[in-house]
KEKE-3310 file (N, C-alpha, C; in steps of 0.2 Angstrom, whole numbers, plus 5000, padded with zeros to 4 digits):
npx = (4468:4454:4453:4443:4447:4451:4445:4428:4416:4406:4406:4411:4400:4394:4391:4385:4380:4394:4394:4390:4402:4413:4426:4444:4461:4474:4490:4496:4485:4468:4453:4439:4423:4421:4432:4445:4445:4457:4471:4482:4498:4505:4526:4536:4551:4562:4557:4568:4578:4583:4585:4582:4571:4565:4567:4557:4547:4547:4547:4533:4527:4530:4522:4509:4502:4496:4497:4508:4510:4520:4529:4532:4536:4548:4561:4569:4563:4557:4564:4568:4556:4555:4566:4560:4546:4550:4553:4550:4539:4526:4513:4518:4510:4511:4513:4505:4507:4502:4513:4510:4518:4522:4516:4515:4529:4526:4518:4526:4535:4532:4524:4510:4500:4494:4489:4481:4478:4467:4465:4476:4482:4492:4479:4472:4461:4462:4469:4468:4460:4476:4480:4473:4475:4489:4489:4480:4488:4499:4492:4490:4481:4471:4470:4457:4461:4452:4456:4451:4458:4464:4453:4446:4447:4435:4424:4427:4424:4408:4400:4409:4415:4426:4413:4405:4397:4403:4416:4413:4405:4416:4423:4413:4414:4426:4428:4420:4424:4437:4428:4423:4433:4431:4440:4439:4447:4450:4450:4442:4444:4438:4443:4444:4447:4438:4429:4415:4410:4417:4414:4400:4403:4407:4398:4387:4393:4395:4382:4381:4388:4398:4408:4425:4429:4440:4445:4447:4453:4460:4473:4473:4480:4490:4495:4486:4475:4472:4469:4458:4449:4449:4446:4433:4428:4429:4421:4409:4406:4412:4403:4391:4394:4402:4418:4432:4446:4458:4467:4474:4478:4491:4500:4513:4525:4523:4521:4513:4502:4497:4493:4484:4475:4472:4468:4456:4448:4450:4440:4427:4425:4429:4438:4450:4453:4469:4479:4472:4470:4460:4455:4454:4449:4454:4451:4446:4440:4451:4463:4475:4489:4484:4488:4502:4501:4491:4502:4513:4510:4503:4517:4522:4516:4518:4516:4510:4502:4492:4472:4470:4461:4464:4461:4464:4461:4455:4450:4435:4422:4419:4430:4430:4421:4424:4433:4430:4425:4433:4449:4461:4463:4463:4459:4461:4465:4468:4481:4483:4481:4468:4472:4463:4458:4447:4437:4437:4447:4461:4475:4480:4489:4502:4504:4514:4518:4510:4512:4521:4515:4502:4509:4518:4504:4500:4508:4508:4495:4496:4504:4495:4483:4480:4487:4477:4476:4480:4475:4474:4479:4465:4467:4460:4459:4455)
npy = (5828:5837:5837:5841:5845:5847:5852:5850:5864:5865:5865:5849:5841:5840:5830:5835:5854:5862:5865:5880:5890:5899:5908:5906:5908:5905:5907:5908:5902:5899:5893:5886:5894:5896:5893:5880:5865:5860:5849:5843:5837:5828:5834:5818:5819:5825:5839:5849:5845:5856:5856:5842:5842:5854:5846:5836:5844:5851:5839:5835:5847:5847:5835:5840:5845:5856:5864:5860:5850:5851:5846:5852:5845:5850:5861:5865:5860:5872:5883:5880:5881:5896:5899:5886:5891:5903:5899:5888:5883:5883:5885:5882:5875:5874:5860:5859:5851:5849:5860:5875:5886:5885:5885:5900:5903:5898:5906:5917:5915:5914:5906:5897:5895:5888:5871:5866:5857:5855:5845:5842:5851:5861:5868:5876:5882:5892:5901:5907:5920:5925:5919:5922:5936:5934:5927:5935:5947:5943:5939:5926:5910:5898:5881:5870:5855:5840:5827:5810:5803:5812:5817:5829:5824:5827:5829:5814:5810:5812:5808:5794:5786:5792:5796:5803:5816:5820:5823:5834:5843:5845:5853:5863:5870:5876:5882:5891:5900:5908:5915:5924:5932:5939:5931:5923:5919:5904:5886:5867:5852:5837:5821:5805:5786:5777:5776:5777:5783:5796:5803:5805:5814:5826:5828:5832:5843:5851:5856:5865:5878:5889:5887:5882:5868:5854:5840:5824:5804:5798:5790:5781:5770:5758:5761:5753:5751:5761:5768:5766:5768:5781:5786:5781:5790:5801:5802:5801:5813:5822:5821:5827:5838:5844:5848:5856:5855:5841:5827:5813:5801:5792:5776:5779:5784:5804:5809:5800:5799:5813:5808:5800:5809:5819:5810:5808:5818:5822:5811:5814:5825:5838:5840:5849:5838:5829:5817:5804:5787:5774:5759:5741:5728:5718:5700:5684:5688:5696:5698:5703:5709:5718:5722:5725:5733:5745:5748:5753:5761:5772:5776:5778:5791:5799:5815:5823:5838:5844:5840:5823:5811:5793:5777:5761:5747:5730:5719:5714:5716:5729:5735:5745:5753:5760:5764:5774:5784:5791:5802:5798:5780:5763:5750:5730:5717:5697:5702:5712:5730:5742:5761:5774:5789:5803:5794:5793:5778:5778:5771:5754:5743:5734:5721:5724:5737:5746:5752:5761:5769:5774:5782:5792:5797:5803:5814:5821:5824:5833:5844:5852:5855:5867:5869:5864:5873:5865:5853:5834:5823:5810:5793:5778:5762:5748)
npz = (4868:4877:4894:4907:4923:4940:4955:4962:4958:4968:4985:4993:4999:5019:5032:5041:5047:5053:5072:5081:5087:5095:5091:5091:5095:5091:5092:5077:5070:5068:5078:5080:5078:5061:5056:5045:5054:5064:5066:5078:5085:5098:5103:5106:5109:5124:5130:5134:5125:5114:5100:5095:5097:5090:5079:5079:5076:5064:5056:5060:5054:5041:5040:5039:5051:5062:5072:5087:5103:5117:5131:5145:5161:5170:5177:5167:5155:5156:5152:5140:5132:5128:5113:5107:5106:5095:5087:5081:5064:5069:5077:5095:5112:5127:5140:5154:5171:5185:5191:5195:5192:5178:5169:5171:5166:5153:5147:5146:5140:5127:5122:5111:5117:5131:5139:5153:5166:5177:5186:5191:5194:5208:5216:5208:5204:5212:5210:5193:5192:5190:5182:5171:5168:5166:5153:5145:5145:5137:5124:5126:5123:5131:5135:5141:5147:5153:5161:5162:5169:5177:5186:5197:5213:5219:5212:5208:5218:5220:5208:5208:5196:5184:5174:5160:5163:5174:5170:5160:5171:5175:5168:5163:5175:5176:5165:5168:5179:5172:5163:5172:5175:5164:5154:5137:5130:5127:5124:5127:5132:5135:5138:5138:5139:5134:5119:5119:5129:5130:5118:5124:5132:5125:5117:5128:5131:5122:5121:5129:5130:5121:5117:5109:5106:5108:5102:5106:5111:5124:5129:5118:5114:5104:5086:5079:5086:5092:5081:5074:5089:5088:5075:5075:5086:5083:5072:5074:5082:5075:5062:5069:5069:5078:5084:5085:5082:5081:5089:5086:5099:5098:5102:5094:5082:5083:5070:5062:5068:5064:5051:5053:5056:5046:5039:5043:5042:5028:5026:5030:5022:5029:5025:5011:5000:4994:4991:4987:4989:4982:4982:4978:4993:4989:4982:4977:4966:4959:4948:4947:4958:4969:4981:4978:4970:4975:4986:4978:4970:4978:4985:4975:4972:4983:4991:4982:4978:4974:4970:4967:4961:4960:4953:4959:4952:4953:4945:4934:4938:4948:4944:4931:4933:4944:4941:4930:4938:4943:4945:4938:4932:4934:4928:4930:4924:4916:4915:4910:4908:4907:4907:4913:4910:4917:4917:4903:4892:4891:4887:4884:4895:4900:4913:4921:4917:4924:4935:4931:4922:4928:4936:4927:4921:4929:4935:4924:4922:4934:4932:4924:4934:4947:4962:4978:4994:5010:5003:4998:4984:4977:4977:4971:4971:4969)
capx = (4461:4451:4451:4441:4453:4450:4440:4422:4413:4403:4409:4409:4394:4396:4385:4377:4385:4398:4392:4392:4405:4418:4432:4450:4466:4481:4497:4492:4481:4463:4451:4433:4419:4421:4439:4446:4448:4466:4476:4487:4500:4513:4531:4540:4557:4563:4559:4572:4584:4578:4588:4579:4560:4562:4568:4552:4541:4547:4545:4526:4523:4530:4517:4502:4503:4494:4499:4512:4512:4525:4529:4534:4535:4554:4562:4575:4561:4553:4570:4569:4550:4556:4569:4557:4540:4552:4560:4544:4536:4517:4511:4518:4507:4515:4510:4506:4503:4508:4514:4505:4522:4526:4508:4517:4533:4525:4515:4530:4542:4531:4520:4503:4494:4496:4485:4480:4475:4464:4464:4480:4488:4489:4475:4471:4454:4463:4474:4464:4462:4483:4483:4470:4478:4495:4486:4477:4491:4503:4490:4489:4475:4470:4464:4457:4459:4450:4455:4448:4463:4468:4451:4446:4446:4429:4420:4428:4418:4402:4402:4410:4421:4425:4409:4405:4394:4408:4421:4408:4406:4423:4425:4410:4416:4432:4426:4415:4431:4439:4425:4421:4438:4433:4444:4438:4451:4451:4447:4439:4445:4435:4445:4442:4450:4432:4424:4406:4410:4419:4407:4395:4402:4408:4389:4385:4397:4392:4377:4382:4393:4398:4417:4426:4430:4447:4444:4455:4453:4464:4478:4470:4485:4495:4495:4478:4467:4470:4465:4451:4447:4449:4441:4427:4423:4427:4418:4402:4405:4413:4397:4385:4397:4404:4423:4436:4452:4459:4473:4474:4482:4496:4508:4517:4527:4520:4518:4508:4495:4495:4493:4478:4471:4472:4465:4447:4445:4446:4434:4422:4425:4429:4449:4452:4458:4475:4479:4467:4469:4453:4456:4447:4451:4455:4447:4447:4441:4457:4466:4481:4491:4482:4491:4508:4498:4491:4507:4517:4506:4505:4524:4525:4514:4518:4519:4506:4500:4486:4467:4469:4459:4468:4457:4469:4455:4458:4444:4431:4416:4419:4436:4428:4415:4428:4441:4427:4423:4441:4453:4465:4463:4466:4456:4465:4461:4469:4488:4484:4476:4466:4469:4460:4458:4443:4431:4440:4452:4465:4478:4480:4498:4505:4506:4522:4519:4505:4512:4526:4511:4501:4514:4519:4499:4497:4515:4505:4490:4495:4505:4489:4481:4482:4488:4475:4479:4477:4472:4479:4476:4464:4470:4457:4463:4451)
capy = (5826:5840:5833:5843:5841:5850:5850:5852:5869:5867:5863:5844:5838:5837:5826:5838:5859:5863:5868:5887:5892:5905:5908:5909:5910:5899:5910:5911:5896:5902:5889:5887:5897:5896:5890:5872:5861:5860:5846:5843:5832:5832:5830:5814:5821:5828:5846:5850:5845:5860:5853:5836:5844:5858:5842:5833:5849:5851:5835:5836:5853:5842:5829:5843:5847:5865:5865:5856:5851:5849:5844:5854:5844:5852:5868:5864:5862:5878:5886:5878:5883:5901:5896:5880:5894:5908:5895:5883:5887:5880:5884:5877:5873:5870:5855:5858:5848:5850:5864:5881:5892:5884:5890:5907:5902:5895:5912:5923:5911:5916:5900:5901:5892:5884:5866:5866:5853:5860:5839:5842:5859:5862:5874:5879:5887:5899:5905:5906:5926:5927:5916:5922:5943:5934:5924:5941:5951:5941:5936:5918:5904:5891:5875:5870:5851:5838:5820:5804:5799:5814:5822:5832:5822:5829:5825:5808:5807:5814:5804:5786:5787:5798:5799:5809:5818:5821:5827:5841:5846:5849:5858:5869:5875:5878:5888:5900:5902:5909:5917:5929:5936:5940:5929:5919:5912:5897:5878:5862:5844:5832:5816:5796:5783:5775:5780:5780:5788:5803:5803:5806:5818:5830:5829:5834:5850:5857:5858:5869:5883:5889:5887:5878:5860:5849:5831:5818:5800:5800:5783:5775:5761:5755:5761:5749:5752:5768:5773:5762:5772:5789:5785:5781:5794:5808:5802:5801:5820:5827:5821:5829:5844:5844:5845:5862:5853:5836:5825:5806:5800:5784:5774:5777:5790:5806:5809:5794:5803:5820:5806:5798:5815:5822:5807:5805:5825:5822:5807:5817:5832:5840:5845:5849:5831:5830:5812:5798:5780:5770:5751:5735:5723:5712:5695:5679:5688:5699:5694:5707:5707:5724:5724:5727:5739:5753:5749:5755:5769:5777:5777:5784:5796:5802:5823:5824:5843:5844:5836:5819:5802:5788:5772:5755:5741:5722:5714:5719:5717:5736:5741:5749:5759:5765:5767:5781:5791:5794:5808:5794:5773:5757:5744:5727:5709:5695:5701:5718:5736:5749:5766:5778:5799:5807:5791:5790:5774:5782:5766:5747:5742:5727:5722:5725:5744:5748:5756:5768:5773:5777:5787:5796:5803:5807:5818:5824:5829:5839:5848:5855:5857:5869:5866:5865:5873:5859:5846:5830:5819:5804:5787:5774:5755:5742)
capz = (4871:4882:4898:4913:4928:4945:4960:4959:4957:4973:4993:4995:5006:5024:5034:5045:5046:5061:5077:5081:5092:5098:5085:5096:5090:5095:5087:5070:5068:5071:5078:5084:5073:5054:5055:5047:5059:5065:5068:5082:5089:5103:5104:5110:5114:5129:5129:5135:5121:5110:5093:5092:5097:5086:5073:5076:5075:5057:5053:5061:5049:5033:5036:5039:5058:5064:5081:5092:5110:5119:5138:5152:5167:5176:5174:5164:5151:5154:5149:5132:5128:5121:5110:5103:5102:5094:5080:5077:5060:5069:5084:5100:5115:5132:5142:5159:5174:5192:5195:5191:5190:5172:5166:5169:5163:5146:5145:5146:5133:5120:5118:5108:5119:5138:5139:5160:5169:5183:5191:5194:5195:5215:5220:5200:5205:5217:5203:5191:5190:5189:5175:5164:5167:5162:5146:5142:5143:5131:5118:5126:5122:5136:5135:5148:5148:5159:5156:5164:5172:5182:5186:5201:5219:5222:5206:5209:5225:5219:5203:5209:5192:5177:5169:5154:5166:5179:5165:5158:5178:5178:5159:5163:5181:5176:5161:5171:5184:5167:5162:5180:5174:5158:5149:5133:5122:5129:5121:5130:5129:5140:5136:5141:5134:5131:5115:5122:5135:5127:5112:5126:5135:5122:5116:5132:5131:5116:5124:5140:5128:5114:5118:5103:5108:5106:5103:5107:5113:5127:5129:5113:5114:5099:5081:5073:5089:5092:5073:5077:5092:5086:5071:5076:5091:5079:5064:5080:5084:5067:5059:5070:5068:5086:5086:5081:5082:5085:5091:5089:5103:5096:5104:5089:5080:5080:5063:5061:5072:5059:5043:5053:5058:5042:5034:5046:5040:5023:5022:5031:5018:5031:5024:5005:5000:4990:4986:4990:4988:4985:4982:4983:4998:4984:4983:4972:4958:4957:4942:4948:4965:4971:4989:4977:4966:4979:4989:4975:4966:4983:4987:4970:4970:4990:4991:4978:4980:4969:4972:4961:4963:4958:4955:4955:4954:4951:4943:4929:4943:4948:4941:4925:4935:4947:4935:4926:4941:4948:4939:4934:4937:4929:4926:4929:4921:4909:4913:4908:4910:4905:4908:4912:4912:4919:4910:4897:4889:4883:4882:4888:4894:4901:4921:4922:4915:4926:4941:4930:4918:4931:4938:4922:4921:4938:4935:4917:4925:4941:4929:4922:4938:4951:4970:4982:4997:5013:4999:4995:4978:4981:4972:4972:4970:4971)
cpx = (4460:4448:4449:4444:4449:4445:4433:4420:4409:4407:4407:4406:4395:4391:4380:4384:4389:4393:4394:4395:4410:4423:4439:4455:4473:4487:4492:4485:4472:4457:4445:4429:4419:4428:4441:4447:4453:4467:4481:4492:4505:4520:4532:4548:4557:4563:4563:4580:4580:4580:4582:4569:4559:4563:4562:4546:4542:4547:4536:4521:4526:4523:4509:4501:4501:4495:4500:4509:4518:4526:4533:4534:4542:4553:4567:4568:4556:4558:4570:4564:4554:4562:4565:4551:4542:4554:4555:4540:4527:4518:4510:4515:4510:4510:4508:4504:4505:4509:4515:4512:4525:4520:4513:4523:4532:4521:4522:4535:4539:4527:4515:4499:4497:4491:4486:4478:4472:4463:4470:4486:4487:4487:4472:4465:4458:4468:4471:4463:4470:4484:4479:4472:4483:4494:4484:4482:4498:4499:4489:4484:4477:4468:4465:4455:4457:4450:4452:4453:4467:4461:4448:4443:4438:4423:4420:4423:4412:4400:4403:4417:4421:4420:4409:4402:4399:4413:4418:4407:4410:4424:4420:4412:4423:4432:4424:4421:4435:4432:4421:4428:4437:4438:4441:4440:4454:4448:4446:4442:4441:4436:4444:4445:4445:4428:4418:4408:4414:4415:4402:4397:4405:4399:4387:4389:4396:4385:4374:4387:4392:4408:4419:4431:4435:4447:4448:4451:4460:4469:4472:4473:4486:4491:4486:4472:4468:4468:4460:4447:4444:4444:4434:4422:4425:4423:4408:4404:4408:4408:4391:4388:4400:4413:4428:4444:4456:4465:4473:4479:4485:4500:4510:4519:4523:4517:4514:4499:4491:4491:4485:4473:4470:4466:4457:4445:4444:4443:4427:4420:4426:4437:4450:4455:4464:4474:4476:4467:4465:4455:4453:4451:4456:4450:4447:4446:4448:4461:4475:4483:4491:4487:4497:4505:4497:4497:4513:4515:4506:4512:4526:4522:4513:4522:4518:4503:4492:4479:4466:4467:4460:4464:4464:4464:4458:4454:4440:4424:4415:4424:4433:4424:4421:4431:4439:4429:4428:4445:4456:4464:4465:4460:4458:4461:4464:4477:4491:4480:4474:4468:4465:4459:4452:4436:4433:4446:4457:4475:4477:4487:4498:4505:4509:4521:4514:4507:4515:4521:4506:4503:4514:4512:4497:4503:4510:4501:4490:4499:4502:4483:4486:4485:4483:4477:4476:4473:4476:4473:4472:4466:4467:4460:4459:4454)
cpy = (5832:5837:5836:5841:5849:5848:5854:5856:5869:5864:5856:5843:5836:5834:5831:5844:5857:5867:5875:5888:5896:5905:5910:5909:5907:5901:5912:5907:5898:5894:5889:5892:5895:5891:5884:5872:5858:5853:5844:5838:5833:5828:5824:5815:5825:5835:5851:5852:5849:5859:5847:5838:5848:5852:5839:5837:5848:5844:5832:5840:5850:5839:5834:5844:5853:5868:5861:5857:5849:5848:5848:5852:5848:5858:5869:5865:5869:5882:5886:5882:5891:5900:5891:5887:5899:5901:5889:5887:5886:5882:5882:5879:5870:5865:5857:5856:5848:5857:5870:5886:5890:5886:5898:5907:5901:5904:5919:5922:5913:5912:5902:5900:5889:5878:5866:5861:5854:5852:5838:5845:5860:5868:5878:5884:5894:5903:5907:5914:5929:5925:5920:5930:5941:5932:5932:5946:5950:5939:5930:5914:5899:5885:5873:5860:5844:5831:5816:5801:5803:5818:5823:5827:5820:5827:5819:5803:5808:5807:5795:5786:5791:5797:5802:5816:5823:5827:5833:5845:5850:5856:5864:5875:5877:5883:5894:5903:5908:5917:5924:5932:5940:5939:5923:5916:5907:5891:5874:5857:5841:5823:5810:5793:5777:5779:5783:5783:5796:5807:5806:5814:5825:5833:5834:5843:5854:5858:5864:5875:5882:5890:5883:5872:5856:5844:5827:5812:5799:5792:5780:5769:5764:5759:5758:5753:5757:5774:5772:5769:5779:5790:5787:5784:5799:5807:5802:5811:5824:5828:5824:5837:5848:5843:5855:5860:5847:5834:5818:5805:5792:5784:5771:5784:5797:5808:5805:5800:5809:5813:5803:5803:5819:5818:5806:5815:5826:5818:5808:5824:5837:5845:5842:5842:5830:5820:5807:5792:5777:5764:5745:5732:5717:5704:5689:5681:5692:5694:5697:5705:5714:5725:5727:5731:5746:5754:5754:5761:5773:5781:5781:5792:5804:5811:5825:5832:5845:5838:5829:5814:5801:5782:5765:5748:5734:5718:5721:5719:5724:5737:5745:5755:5765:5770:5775:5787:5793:5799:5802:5786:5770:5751:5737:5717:5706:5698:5708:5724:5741:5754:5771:5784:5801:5801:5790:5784:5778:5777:5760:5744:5737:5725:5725:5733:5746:5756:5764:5771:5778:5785:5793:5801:5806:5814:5822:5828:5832:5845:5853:5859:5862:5869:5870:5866:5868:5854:5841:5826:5814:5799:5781:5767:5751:5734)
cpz = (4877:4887:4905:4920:4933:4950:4957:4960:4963:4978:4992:4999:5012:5027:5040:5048:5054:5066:5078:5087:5092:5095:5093:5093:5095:5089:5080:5067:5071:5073:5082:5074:5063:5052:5054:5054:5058:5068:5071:5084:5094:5102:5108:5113:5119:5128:5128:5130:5114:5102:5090:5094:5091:5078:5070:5075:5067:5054:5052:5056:5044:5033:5037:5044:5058:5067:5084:5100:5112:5128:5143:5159:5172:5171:5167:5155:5149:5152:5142:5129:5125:5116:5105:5101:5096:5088:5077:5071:5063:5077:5090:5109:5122:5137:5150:5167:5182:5197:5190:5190:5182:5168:5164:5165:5156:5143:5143:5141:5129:5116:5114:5112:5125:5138:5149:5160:5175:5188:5195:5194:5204:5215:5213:5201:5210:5213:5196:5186:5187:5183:5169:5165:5162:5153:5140:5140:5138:5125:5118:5126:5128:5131:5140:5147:5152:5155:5164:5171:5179:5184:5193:5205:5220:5219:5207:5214:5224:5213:5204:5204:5187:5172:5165:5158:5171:5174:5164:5164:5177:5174:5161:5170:5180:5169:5164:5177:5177:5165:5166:5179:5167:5152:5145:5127:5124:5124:5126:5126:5135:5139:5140:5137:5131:5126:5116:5128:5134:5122:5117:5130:5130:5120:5123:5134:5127:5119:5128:5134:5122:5112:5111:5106:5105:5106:5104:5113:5118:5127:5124:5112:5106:5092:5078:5079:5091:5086:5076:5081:5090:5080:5069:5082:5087:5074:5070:5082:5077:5062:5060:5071:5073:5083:5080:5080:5086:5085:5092:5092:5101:5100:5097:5085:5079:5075:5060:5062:5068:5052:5047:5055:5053:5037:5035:5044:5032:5021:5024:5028:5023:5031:5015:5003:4994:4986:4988:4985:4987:4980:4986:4989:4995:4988:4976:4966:4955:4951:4942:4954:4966:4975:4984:4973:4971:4981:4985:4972:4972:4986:4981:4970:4978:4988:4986:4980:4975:4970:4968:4965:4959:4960:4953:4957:4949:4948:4938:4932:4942:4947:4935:4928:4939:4946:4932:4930:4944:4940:4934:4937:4931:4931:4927:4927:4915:4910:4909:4910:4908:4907:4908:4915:4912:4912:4905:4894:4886:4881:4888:4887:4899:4910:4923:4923:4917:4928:4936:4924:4922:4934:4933:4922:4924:4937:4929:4919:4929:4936:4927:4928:4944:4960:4972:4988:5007:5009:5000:4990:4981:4976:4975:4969:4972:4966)
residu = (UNK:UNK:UNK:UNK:UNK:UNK:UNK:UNK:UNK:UNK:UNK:UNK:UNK:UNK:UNK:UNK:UNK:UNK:UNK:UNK:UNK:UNK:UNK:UNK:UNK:UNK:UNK:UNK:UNK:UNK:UNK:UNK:UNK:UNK:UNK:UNK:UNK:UNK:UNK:UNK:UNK:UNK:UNK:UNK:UNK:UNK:UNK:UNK:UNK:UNK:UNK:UNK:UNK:UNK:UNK:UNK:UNK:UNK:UNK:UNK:UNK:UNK:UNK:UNK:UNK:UNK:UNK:UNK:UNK:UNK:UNK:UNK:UNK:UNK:UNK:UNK:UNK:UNK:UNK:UNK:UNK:UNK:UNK:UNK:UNK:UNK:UNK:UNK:UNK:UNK:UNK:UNK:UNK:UNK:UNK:UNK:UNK:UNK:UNK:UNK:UNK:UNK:UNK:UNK:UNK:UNK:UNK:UNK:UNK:UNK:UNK:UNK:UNK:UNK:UNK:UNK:UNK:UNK:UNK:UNK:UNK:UNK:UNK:UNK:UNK:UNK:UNK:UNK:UNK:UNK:UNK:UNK:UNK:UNK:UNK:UNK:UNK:UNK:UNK:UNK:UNK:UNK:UNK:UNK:UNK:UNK:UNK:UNK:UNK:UNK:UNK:UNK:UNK:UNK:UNK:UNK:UNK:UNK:UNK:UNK:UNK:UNK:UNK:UNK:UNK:UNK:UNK:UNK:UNK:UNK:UNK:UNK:UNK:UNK:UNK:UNK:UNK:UNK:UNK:UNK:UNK:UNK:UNK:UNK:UNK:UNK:UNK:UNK:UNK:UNK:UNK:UNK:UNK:UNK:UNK:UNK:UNK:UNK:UNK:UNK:UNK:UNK:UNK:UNK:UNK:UNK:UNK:UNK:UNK:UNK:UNK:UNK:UNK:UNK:UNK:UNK:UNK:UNK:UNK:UNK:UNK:UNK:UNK:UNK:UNK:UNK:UNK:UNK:UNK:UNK:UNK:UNK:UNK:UNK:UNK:UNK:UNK:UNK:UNK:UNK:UNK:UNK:UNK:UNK:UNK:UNK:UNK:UNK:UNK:UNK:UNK:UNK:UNK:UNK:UNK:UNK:UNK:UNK:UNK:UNK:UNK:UNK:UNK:UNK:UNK:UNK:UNK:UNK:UNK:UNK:UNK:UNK:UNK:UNK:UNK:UNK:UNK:UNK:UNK:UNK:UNK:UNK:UNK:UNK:UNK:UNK:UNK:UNK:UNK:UNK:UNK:UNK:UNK:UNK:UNK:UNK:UNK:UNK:UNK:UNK:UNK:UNK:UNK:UNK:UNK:UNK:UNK:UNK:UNK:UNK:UNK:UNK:UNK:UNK:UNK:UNK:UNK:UNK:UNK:UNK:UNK:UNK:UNK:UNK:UNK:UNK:UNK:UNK:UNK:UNK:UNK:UNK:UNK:UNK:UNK:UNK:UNK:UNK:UNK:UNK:UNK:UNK:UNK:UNK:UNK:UNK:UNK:UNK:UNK:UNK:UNK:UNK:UNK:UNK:UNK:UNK:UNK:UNK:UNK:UNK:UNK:UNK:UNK:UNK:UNK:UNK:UNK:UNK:UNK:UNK:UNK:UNK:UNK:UNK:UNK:UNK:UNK:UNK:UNK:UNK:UNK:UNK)
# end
């Protein structure tokens, strides 16, 4: 059987193009202007202990990871960063808060990138030409970013509290301090831990520049409500084309962070999609037990490198439709199941023998296909 497999001849449709802005460059990772939007997450271990950071970096670039942060609050950690920048295969970003001599220390280890806090570096404005010489003269990228929860004294008083308004204050005056140096490879974050209220200030900074923008919802809490969160304030500025590289913030394993940061770029077509799950909710018309259907076709089919939808549907409402328009599905009803390759029936096998048929043609047909680079398969299951 001649069976048309790969992605589709034209770009997936995005809902509205990216915003133009300043391409910069973070080690190898290019970010701003034309560039995917990159993906970031930070370490949990002690910087310090340079075995178990550099452990969870590589487990960070397994799951899709672009660019690491990592924490520098003492010395002992600034010791580390060269060692950990020189031995990461991704782009590590030092953390730093406090005290402006690990700014130079991060610059001199070899980082890609230094992340500032200008709310609570002491005296950051009056430093300000020293750091961006040092940045310039090693290749190093800023960001300059401005959270909610540490933001400048002054603002605070003008303001009342962290605003959208107040944050953007701060991101534009601390840009142009940068900028009367002539230094511009810098990124913006202006984070909150309220969606509308970050939502709006980000809006309101694409406005003011053409700097390239870091998103992130800043303490979004636990695993569910910090998807939620993030979710739902990048898919509000991804959509309007606002955002060059993000970072959901979880209290929960990093790597979590990169699976859910990967997964809100390709459902807005905004990152080559590899393997995708689409599955009903299930419901009394289910004649299958869907929840152990995805559960298992997913697990099997984890580390997919090839663009493949997978439809695993539970009923004959829309399992048949689904089943067409995906690469490979199944149909389920009556204690048995259709398969199906691009629309086509090509046999019907037993409950039992869903998942490991499945399996077998997802293995069949990546054979055939190409790897997509930044993709993953999608695999629909309703």
């Amino acid at each position: 059987m001649d069976v048309n497999l790969g992605m589709p001849a034209a770009p997936p449709p995005v809902l509205r193009p990216r915003r133009p802005s300043r391409k910069i460059k973070v080690g190898k990772v290019e970010v701003g202007g034309d560039a995917p939007i990159s993906v970031q997450s930070m370490t949990t271990t002690p910087t310090v202990d340079v075995n178990a950071t550099l452990q969870q970096i590589a487990e960070l670039t397994a799951a899709g990871c672009d660019i690491v942060r990592v924490a520098c609050p003492s010395q002992d950690d600034a010791e580390a960063l060269p060692d950990i920048a020189r031995k990461s295969q991704i782009p590590v970003i030092a953390d730093i808060h406090f005290q402006p001599k690990y700014v130079f220390a991060a610059i001199e280890a070899g980082c890609a990138a230094v992340r500032v806090n200008p709310g609570n570096i002491r005296k950051f404005d009056d430093q300000v030409k020293e750091i961006a010489q040092a940045a310039k003269d090693h290749g190093t990228s800023i960001r300059i970013g401005v959270n909610a929860g540490s933001l400048d004294k002054r603002l605070l008083e003008k303001y009342g509290k962290p605003t959208a308004e107040a944050l953007v204050e701060s991101a534009v005056w601390e840009a142009s301090l940068f900028e009367e140096h002539d230094f511009h490879d810098f990124k913006i974050s202006v984070k909150h831990n309220d969606p509308v209220v970050m939502v709006r200030a980000y809006e309101l900074l694409a406005e003011k520049g053409d700097w390239p923008l870091h998103l992130g919802v800043t303490e979004a809490g636990p695993a569910f409500q910090g998807t939620i969160k993030s979710a739902t304030a990048f898919g509000a500025l991804l959509s309007q084309g606002i955002g060059d590289t993000i970072r959901v913030s979880l209290s929960a394993p990093p790597v979590e962070e990169v699976k859910v940061g990967i997964q809100i770029l390709q459902s807005l077509n905004l990152r080559p999609r590899k393997l995708e799950i689409v599955s009903c909710p299930s419901c009394g018309r289910a004649q299958v037990d869907v929840y152990t259907l995805a559960e298992e076709v997913t697990a099997g089919l984890e580390g997919m490198e090839v663009p493949l939808r997978v439809a695993v549907m539970g009923c004959v409402v829309n399992g048949p439709g689904e089943a067409r328009e995906a690469d490979l599905g199944v149909a389920s009803g009556n204690g048995k199941g259709q398969i199906f390759v691009k629309g086509e029936v090509i046999k019907t096998v037993p409950e039992s023998k869903i998942v490991e048929t499945l399996i077998e043609e997802a293995m069949r047909i990546a054979e055939e296909m190409e790897p997509v680079e930044g993709a993953s398969p999608e695999v629909a299951i309703s």
